[in-house]
C-alpha positions as CSV (number, residue, x, y, z in Angstrom):
1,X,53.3,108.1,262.0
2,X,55.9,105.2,263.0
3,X,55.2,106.7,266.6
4,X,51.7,106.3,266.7
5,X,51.9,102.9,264.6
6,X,54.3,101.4,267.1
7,X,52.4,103.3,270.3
8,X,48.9,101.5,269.3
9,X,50.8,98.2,269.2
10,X,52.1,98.4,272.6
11,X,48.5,99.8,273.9
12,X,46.7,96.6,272.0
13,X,49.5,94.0,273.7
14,X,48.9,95.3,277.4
15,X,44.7,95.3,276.8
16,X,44.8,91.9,275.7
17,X,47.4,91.1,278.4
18,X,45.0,92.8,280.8
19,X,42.1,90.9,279.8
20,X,43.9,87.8,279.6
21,X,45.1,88.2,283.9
22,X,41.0,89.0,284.0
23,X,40.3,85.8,283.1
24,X,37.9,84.3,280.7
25,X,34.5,85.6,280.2
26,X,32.2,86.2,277.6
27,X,31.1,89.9,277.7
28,X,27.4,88.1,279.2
29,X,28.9,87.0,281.6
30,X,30.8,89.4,283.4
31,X,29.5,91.0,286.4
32,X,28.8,94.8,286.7
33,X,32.1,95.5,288.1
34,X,34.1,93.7,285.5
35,X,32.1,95.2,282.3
36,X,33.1,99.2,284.4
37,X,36.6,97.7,284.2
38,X,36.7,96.3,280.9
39,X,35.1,99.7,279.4
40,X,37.5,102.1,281.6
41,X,40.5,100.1,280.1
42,X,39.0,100.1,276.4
43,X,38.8,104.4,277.0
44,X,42.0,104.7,278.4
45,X,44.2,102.9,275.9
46,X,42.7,104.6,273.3
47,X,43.8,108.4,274.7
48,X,47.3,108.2,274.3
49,X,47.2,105.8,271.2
50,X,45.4,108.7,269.9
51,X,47.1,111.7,270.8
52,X,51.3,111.3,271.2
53,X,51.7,114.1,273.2
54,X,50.7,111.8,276.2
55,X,53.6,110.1,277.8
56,X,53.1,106.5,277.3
57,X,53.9,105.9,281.0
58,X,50.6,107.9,281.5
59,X,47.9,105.7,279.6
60,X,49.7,102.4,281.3
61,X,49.7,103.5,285.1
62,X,46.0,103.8,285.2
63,X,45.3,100.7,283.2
64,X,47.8,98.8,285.5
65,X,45.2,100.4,288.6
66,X,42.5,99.4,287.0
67,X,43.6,95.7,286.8
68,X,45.0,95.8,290.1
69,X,41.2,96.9,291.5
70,X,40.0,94.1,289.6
71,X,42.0,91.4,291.2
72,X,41.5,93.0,294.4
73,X,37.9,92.9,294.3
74,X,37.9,89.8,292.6
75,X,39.9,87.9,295.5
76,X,37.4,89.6,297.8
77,X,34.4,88.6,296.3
78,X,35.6,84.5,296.9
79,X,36.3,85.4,300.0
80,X,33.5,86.8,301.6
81,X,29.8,86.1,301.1
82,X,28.8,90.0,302.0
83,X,31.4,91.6,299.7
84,X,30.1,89.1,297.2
85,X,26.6,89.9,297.0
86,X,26.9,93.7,297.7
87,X,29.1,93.8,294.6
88,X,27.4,91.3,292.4
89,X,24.1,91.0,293.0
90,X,22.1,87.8,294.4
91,X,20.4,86.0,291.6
92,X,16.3,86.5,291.2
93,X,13.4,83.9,290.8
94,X,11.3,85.6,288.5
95,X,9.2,83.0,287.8
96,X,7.8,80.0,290.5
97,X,5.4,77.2,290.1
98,X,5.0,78.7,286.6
99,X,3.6,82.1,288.4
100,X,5.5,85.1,287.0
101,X,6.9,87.4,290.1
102,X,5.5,91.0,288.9
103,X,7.3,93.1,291.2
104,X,10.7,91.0,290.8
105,X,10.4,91.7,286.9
106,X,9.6,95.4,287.5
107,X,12.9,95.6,289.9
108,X,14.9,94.3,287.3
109,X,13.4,96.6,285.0
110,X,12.5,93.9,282.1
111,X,9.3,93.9,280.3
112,X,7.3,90.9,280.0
113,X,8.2,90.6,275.9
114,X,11.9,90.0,277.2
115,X,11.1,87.8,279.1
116,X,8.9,85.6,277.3
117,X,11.7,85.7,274.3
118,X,14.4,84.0,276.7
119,X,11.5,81.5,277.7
120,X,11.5,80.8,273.6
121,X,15.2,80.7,273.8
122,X,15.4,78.4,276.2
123,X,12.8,75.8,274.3
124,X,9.8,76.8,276.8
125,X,7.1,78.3,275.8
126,X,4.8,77.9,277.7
127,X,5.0,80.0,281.5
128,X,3.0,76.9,282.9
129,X,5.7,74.7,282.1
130,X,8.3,76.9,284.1
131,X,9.1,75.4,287.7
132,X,11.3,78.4,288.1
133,X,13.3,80.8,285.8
134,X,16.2,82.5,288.0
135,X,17.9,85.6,286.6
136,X,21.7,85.2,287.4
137,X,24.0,87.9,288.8
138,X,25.7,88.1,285.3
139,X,22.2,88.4,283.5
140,X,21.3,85.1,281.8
141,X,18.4,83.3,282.8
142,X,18.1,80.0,283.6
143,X,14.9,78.1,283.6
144,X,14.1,74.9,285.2
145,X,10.9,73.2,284.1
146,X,8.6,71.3,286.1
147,X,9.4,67.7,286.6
148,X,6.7,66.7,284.0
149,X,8.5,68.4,281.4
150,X,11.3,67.3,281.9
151,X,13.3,65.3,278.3
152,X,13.0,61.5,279.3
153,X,16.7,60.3,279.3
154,X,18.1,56.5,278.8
155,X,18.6,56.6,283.1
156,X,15.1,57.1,283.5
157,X,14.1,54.2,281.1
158,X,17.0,51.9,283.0
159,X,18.9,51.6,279.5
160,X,22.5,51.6,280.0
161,X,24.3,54.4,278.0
162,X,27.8,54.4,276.2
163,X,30.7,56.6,277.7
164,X,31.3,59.7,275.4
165,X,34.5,61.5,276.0
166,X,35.4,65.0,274.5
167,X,36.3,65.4,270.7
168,X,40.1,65.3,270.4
169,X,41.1,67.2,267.3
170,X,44.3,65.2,265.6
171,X,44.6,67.4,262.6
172,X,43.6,71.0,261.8
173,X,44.4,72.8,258.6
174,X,47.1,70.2,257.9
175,X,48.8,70.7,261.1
176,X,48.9,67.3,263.0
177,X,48.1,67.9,267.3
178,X,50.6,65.6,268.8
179,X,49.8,66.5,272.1
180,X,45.8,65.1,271.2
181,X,47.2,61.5,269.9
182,X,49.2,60.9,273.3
183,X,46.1,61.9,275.2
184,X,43.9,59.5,272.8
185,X,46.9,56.7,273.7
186,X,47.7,56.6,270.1
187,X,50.6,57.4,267.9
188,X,51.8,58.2,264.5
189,X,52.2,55.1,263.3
190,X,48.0,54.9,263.7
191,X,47.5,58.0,262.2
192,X,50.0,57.4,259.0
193,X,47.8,54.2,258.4
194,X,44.7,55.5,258.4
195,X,45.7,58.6,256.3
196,X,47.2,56.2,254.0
197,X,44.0,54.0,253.6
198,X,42.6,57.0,252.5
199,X,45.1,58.3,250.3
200,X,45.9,61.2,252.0
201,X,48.5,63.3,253.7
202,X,48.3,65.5,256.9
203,X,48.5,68.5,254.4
204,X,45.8,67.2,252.4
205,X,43.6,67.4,255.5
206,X,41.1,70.1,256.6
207,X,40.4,68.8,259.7
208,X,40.5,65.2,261.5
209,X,39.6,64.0,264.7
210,X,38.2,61.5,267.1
211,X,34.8,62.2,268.0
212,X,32.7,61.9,271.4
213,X,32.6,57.5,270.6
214,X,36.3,57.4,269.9
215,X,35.7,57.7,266.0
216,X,38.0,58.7,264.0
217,X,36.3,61.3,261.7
218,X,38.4,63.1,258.3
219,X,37.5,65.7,256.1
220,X,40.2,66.5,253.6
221,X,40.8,69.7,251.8
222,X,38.9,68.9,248.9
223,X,35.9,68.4,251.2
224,X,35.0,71.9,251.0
225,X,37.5,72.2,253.8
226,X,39.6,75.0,251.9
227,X,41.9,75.2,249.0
């Protein structure tokens, strides 16, 4: 039982090391020859967590092939255009000038409820409005709508519009992100004051942070933020 127990731990830290070297991807978004890999691995570290009579050596070595084929082929397909699209794919216009490509859709083998759902998805939904909806190698579409559908923004009315920079989280859980108040130009001293103005402590904190404006938003345990 310890065998096993110990065995499966070893098999879980080499997958997730695997996928990890792989790179990040949501399962969407990998192409064909990633999701083969990522499966493969899945069935082959289950075998000899399952059965002990399998050497351990004998699960690893084909795991350790597999990722070595993936960063192979990986390399290969940024490197060359022709090893690229013969392994992945070329993405497909399925629909132009709001004029739904028949044959494309029957090629890719999706049905016409499909792929007025992603329309929906995608807030359009109306075909008419579609200037052209491109099916990616990794399977997500992406619609472009015509020009005069397109959300007015404060450039095209000349208004000027405010910088926002990314949310920096400064306290999570009650554990204070000192690397986040350097990279805000803060420092503690800062922080202690405006905890203290509010009567709080870090551990009395759920979660604080500056948002996209450079505003420095709390909520504190008591919030609803936890016990």
């Amino acid at each position: 039982m310890l065998v096993s127990f110990v065995r499966a731990l070893i098999l879980y830290a080499v997958v997730v090391l695997v996928v990890r070297i792989m790179g990040k991807r949501q399962i969407a978004q990998l192409q064909p020859f990633e999701l083969v890999v990522a499966i493969m691995i899945a069935d082959l570290a289950a075998v000899p967590a399952q059965n002990v009579g399998i050497p351990l050596v004998s699960g690893l070595v084909p795991i350790f092939a597999l990722l070595l084929s993936q960063l192979v082929l990986s390399f290969l397909t940024m490197k060359s255009e022709r090893i690229r699209v013969f392994v992945c794919g070329s993405p497909t216009i399925l629909i132009e000038n709001g004029k739904i490509n028949y044959d494309l859709l029957k090629k890719q083998r999706i049905n016409l409820n499909d792929l007025l759902e992603q329309l929906r998805s995608k807030n359009v939904p109306n075909v008419s409005d579609v200037e052209f909806a491109i099916l990616e190698t990794g399977g997500q579409l992406n619609v472009i709508p015509k020009s005069t559908r397109h959300p007015v923004t404060l450039g095209d009315l000349g208004l000027p519009a405010p910088y926002e920079g990314l949310p920096l989280t400064l306290i999570m859980d009650g554990q204070i992100h000192h690397e986040n108040i350097r990279k805000a130009n803060l420092d503690m001293a800062w922080l202690m004051n405006e905890l203290n103005v509010r009567k709080l402590s870090a551990r009395d904190v759920f979660f604080a942070y500056l948002d996209s404006s450079g505003n420095l938003k709390i909520q504190a345990r008591t919030e609803g933020g936890g016990k």
